[in-house]
C-alpha atoms as a printed R data frame, in Angstrom:
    type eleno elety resid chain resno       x        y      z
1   ATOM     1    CA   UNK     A     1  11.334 -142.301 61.097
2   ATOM     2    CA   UNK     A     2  10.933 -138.943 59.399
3   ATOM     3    CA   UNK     A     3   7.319 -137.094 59.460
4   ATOM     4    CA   UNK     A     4   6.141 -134.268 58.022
5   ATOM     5    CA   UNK     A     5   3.079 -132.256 59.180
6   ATOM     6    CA   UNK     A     6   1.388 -129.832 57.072
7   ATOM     7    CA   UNK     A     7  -0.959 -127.543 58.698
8   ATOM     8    CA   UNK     A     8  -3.202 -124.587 56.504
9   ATOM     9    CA   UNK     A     9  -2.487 -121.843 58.385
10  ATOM    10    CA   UNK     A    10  -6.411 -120.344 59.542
11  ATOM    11    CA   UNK     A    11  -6.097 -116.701 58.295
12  ATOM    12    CA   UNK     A    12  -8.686 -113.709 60.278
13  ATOM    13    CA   UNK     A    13 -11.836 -114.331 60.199
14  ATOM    14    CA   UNK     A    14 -14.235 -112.189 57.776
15  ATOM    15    CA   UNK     A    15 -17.820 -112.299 56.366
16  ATOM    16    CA   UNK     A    16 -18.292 -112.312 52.842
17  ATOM    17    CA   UNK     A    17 -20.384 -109.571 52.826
18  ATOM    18    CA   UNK     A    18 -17.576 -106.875 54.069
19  ATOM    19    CA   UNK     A    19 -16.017 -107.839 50.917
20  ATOM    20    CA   UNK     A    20 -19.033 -107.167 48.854
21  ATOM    21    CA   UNK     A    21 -19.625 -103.666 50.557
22  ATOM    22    CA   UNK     A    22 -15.770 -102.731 50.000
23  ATOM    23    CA   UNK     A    23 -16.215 -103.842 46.073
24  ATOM    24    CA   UNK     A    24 -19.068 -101.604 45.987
25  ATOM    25    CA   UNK     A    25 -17.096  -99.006 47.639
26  ATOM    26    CA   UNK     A    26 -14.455  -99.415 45.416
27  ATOM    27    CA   UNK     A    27 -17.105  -99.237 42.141
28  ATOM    28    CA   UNK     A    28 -17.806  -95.905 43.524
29  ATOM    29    CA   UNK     A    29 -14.653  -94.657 43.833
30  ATOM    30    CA   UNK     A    30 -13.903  -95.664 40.321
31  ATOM    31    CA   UNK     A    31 -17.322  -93.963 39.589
32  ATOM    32    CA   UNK     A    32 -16.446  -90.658 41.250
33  ATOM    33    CA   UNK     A    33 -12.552  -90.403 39.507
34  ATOM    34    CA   UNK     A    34 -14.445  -90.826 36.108
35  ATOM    35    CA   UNK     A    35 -11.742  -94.223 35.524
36  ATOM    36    CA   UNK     A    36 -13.024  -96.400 33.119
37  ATOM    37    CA   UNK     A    37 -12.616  -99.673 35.317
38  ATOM    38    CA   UNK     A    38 -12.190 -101.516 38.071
39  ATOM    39    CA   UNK     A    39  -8.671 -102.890 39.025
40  ATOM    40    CA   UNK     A    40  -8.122 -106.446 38.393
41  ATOM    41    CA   UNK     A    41  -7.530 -107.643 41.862
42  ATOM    42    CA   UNK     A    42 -10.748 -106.077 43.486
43  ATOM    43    CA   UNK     A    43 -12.837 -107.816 40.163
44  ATOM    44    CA   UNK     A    44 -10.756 -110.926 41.420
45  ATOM    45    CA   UNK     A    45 -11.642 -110.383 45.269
46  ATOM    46    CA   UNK     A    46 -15.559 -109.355 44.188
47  ATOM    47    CA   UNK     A    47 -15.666 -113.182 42.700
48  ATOM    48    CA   UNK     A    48 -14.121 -114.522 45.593
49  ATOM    49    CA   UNK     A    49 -16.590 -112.797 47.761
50  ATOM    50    CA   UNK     A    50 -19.621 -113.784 45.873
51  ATOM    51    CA   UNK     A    51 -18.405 -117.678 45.292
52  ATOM    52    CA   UNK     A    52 -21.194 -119.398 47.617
53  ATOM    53    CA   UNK     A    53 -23.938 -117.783 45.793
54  ATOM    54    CA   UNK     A    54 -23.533 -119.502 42.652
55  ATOM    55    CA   UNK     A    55 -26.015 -118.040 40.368
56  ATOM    56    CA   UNK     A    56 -24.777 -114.159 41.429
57  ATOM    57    CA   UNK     A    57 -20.678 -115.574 40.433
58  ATOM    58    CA   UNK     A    58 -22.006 -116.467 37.166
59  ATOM    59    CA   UNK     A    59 -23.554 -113.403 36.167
60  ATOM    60    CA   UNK     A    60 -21.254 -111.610 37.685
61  ATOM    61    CA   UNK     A    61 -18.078 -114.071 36.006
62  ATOM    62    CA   UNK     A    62 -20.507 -113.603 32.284
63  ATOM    63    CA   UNK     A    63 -19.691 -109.657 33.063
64  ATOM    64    CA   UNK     A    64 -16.230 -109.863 33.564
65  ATOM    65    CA   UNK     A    65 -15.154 -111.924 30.459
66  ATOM    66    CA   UNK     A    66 -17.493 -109.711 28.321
67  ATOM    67    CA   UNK     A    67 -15.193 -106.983 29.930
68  ATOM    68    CA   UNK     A    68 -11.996 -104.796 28.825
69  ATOM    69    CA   UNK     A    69 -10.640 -105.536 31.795
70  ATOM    70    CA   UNK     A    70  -8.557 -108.295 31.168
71  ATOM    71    CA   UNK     A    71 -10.703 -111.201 32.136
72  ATOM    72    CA   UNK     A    72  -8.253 -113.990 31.957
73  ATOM    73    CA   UNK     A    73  -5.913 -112.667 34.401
74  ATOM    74    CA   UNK     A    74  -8.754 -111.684 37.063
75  ATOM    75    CA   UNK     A    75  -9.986 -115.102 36.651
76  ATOM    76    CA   UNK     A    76  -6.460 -116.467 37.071
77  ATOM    77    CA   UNK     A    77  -6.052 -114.137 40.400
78  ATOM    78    CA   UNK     A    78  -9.272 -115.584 41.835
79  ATOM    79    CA   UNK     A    79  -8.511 -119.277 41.321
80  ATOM    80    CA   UNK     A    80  -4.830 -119.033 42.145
81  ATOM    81    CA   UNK     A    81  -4.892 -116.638 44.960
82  ATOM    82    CA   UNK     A    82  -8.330 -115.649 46.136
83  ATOM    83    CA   UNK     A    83 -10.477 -118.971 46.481
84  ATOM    84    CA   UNK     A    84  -7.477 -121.026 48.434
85  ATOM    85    CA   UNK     A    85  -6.996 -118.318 50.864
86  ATOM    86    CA   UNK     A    86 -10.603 -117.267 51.707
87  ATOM    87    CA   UNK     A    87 -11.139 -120.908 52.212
88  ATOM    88    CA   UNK     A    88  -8.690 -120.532 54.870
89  ATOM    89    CA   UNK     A    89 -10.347 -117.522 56.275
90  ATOM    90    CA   UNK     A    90 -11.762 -118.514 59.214
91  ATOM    91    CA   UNK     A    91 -15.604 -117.908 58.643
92  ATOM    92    CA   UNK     A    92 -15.497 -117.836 54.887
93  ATOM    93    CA   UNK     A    93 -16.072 -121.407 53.446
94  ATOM    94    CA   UNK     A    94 -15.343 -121.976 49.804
95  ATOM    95    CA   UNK     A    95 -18.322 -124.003 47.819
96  ATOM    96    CA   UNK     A    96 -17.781 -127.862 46.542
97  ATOM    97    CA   UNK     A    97 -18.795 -126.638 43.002
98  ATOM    98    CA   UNK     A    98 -15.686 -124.431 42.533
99  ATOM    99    CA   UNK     A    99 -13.321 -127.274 42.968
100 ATOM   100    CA   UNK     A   100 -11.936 -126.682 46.144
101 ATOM   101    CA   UNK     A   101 -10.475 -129.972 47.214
102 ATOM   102    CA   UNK     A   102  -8.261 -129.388 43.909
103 ATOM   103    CA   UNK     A   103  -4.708 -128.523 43.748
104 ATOM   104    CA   UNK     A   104  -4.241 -125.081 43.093
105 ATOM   105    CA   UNK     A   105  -1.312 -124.164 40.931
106 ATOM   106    CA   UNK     A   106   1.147 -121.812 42.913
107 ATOM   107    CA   UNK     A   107   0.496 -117.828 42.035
108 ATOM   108    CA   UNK     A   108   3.185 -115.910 41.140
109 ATOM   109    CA   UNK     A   109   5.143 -113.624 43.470
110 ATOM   110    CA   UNK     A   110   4.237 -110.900 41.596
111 ATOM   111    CA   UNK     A   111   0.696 -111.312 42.321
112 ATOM   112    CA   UNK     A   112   1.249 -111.683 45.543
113 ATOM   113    CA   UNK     A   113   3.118 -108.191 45.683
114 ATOM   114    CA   UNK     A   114   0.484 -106.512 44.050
115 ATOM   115    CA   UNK     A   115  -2.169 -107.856 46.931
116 ATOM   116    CA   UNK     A   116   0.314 -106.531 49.631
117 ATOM   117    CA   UNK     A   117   0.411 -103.068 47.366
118 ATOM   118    CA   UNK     A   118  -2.674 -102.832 47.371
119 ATOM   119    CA   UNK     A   119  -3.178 -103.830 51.303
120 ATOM   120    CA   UNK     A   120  -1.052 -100.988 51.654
121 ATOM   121    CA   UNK     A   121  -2.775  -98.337 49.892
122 ATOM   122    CA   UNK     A   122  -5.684  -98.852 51.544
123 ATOM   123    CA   UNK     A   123  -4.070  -98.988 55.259
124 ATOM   124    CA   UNK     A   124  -2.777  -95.639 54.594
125 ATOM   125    CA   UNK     A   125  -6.031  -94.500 53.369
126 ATOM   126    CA   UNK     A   126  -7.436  -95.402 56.886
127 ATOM   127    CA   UNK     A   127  -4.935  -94.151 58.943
128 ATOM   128    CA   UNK     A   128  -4.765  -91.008 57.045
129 ATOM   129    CA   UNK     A   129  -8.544  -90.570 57.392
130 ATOM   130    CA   UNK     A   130  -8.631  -92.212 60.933
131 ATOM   131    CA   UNK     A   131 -11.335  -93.889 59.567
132 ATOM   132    CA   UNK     A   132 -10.728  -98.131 60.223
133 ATOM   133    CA   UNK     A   133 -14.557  -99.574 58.798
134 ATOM   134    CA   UNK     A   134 -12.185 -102.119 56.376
135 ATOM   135    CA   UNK     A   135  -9.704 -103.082 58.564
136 ATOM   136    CA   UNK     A   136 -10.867 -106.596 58.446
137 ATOM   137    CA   UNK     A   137 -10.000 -106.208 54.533
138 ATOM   138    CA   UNK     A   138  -6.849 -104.964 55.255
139 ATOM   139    CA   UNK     A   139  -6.068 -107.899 57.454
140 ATOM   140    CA   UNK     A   140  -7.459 -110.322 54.966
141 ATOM   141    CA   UNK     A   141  -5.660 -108.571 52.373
142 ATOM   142    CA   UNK     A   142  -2.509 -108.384 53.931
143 ATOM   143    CA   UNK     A   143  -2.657 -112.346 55.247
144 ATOM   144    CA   UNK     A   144  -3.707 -113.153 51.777
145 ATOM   145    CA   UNK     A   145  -0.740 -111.141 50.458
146 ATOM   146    CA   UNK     A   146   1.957 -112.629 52.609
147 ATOM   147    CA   UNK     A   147   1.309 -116.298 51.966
148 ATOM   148    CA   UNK     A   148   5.114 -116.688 50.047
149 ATOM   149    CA   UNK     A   149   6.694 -114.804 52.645
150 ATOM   150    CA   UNK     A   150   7.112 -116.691 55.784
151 ATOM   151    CA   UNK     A   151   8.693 -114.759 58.023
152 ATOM   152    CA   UNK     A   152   6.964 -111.804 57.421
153 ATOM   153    CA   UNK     A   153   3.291 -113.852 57.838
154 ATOM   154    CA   UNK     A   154   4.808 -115.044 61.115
155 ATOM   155    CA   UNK     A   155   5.459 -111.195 62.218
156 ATOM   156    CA   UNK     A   156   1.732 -110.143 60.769
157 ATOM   157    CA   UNK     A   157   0.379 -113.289 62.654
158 ATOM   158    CA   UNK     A   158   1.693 -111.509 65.829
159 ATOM   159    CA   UNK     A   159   0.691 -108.252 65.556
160 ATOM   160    CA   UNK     A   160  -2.827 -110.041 64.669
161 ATOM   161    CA   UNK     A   161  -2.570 -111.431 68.230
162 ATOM   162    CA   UNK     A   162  -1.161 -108.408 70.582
163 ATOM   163    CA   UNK     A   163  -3.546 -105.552 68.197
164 ATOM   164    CA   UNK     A   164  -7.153 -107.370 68.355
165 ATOM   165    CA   UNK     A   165  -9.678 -104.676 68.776
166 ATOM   166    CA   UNK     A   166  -6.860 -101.892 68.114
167 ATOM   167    CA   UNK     A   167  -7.058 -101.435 64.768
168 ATOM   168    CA   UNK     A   168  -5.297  -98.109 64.618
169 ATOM   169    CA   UNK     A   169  -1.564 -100.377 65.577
170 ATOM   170    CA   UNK     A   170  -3.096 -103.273 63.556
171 ATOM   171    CA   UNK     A   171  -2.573 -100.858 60.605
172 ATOM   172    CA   UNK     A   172   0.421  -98.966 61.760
173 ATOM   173    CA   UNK     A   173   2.401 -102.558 62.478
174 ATOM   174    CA   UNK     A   174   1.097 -104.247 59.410
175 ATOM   175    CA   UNK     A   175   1.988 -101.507 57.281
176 ATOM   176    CA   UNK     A   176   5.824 -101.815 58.687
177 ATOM   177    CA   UNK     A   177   5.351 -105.158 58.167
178 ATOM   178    CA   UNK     A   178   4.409 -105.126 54.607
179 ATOM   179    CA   UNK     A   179   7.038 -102.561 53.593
180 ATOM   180    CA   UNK     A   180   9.433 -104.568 55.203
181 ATOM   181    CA   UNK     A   181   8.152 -107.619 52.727
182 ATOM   182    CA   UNK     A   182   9.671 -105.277 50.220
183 ATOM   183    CA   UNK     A   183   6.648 -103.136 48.680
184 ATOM   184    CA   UNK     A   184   6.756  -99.479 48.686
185 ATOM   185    CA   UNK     A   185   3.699  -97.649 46.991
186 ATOM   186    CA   UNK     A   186   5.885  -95.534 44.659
187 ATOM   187    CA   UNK     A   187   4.998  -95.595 41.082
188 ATOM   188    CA   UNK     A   188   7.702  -98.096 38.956
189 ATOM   189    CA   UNK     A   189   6.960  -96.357 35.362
């Protein structure tokens, strides 16, 4: 007899406000460079973040499809990527109302590459500044990012293990980790 066992793999554990006070960082930043908007994927992780309070993800939701900045594929981002792996985050509990017992149609690797770009930028930002307040987002980010890849979760989910409470190496490995997953921060014009 032939069984198969499927386990959801518990990602690190976060609370959802660190994501809200990175998004706001993030606004800032944007602010401060004069850019006219916020990436996609930190809209997408802001919605995420802000799922259990359901009357703040609707206003905020109403703002981002009266936006320029592409709503339908931040929407897609947070329902394919963002809502099945926070629910996974251990701490972080998706709501009933956003359909989370549903099937969630697989992202694209793409996506998944820009999450691990991303993860990246920002790990070199802290280790540059020697500065490690988001590291849980990096983690979270860099779980999140490495769902497709196996292997390389495997390594990260390691490193996770042998760096808690150093997150200095938990940057420095993960960063080897996700280059290694094939993402390189130089610009593909």
């Amino acid at each position: 007899m032939k069984m198969n066992i499927r386990v959801r793999p518990t990602g690190p554990s976060m609370k959802p406000e660190v994501l809200v006070k990175f998004i706001i960082k993030k606004c800032q930043e944007v602010i401060g460079q004069k850019r006219k908007k916020l990436a996609p994927i930190w809209v997408a992780l802001a919605l995420a973040a802000v799922a259990h309070d359901r009357e703040f993800y609707d206003r905020l939701r109403e703002v981002i499809s009266t936006s320029s900045a592409s709503p339908e594929r931040i929407l897609k981002m947070f329902r394919d990527i963002f809502l099945p792996a926070l629910d996974r985050l251990d701490g972080v509990q998706t709501p009933e109302w956003v359909d989370a017992e549903g099937k969630y149609p697989p992202a694209e690797e793409r996506d998944y590459q820009r999450i691990l770009l991303y993860a990246l930028r920002e790990g070199k930002k802290m280790m540059d500044s020697g500065t490690y307040e988001w590291v849980k987002v990096f983690e979270s980010l860099t779980w999140i990012g490495l769902q497709p890849y196996y292997f390389r979760l495997y390594q990260f989910e390691c490193v996770r293990g042998s760096c808690e409470g150093d997150p200095e190496n938990l940057i420095k490995h993960g960063i080897k980790i996700i280059r290694a997953a094939g993402v390189s921060t130089r610009n593909k014009k």
